[in-house]
C-alpha positions as CSV (number, residue, x, y, z in Angstrom):
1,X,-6.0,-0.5,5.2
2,X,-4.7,2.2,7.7
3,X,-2.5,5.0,8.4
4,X,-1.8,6.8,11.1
5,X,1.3,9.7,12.2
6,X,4.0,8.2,13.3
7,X,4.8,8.5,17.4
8,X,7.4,11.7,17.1
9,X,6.2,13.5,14.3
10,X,2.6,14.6,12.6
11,X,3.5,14.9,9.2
12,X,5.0,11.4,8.7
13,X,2.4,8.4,8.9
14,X,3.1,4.6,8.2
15,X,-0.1,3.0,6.2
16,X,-0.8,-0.5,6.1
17,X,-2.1,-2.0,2.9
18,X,-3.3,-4.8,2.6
19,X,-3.3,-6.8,-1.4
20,X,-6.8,-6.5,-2.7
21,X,-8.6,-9.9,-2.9
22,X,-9.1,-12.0,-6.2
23,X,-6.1,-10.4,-7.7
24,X,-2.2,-11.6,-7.2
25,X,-1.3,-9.3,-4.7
26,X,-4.1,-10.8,-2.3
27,X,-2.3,-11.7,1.0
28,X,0.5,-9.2,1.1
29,X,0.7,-7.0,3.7
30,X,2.2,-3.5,2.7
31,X,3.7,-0.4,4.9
32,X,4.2,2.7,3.2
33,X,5.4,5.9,4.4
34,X,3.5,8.9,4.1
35,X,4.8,12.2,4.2
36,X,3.3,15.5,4.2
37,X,4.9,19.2,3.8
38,X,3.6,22.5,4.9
39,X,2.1,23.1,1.7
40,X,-0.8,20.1,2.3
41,X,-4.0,20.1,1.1
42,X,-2.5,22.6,-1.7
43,X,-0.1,20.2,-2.4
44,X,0.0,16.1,-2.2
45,X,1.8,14.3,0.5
46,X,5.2,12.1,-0.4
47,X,4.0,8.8,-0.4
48,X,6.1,5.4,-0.7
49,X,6.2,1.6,-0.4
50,X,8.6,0.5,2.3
51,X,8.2,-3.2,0.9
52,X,10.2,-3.8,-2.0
53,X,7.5,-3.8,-4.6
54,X,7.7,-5.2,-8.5
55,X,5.1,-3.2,-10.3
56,X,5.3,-0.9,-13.8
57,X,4.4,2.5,-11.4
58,X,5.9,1.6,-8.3
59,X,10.1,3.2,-8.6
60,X,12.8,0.4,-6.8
61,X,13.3,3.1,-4.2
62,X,9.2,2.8,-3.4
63,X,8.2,5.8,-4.9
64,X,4.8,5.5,-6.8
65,X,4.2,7.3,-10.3
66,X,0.0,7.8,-9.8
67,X,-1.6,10.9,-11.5
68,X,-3.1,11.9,-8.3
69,X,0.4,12.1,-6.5
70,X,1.4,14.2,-9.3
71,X,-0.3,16.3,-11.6
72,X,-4.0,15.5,-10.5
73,X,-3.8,16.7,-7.3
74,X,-7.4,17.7,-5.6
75,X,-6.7,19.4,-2.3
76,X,-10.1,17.2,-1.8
77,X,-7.9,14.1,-1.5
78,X,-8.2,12.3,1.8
79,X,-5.3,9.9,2.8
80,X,-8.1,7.1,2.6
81,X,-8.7,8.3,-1.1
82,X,-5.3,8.2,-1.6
83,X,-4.3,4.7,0.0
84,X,-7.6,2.8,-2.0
85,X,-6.0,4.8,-5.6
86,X,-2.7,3.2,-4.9
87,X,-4.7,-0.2,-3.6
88,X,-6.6,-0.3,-7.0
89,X,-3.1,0.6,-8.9
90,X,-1.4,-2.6,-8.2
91,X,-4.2,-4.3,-10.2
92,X,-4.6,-2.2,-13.2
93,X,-0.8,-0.6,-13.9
94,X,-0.5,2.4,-16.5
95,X,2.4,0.4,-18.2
96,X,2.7,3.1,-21.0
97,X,4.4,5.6,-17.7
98,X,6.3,3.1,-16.0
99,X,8.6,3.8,-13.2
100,X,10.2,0.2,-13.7
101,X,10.7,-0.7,-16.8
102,X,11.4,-4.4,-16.3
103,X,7.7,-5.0,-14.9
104,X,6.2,-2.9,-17.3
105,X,8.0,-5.2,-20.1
106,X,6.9,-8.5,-18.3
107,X,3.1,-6.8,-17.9
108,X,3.0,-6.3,-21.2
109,X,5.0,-10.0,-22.8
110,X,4.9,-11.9,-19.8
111,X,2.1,-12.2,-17.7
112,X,3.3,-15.3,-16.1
113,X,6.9,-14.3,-14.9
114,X,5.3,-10.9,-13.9
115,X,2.9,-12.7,-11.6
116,X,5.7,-15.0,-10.2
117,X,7.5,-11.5,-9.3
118,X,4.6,-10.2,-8.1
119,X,3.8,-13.2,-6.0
120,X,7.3,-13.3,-4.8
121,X,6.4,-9.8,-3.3
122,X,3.5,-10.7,-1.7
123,X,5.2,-13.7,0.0
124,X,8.3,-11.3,1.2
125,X,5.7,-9.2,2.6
126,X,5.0,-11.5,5.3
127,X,8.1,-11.8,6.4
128,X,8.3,-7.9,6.8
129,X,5.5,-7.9,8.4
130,X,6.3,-10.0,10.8
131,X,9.6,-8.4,11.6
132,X,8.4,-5.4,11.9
133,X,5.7,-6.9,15.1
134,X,7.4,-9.1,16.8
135,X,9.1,-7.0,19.0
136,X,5.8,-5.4,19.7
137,X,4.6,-6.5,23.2
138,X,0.9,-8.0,23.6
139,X,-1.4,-6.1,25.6
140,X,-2.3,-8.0,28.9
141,X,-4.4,-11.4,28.2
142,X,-4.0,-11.7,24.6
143,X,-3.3,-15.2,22.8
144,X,-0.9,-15.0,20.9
145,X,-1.7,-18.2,18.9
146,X,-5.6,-17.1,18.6
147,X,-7.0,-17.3,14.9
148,X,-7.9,-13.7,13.9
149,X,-11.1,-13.1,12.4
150,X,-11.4,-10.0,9.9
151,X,-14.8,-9.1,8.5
152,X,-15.3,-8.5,5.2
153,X,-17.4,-5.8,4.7
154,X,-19.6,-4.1,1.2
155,X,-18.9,-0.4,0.2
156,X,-22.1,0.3,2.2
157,X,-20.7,0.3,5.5
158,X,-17.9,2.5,4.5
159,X,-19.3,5.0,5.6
160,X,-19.4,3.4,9.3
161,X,-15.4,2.9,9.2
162,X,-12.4,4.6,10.3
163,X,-10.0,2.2,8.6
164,X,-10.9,1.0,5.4
């Protein structure tokens, strides 16, 4: 994942999430929008998905119900800490405070239809994705049709990373 401001204006950043292998939402390819106020660290930034999401936290505007966005604030919060809480969220939902209702229900009495949803997502997010590169010019003497090659990396070289 990564975030960074946005070209006109400091306190609004775009992150890129990425789903989290092993789980259903692996493959998707998520932008959010993250907004901060005056009042950051004291107070957390406005964070939402810009994909449309199906999850029992997530809100169909994007806005994500997460303790740490809320009431659990810690001016210690990074935007990394915050982007891997919302990563781990979409594989352990709070169903019991959902923001959807409808995916909360499904989580808890249908795990199959919920994952169909959820996989529906995940496919959409390509095409997002892609939309949202493809008027983006290559720098000089790229291939555009080269196979990219991400690493996988352990927690232990975290600490070695500016993207995680």
């Amino acid at each position: 994942m990564s975030a960074a401001p946005t070209k006109d204006d400091i306190m609004k950043w775009t992150a890129i999430m990425f789903g989290p292998e092993g789980t259903i939402w692996e493959g998707g390819t998520f932008q959010l929008e993250v907004t901060f106020t005056e009042e950051f660290p004291t107070k957390p930034p406005h964070v939402r998905f810009l994909n449309p999401m199906f999850h029992p936290n997530i809100y169909a505007n994007g806005e994500i119900c997460l303790d740490i966005l809320q009431n659990q604030w810690s001016p210690i919060y990074d935007i990394a800490a915050i982007l891997t809480s919302i990563q781990s969220l979409l594989c352990d939902p709070n169903p019991n405070s959902p923001a959807n209702s409808e995916a909360a229900r499904l989580w808890n009495e249908n795990r199959r239809e919920y994952n169909r949803r959820v996989t529906q997502c995940v496919e959409d997010s390509w095409m997002l994705a892609e939309s949202l590169t493809e008027d983006i010019p290559l720098p000089e003497g790229c291939d555009p049709n080269a196979e990219i090659h991400v690493p996988s990396h352990s927690s232990d070289d975290d600490d070695n990373m500016v993207d995680h």
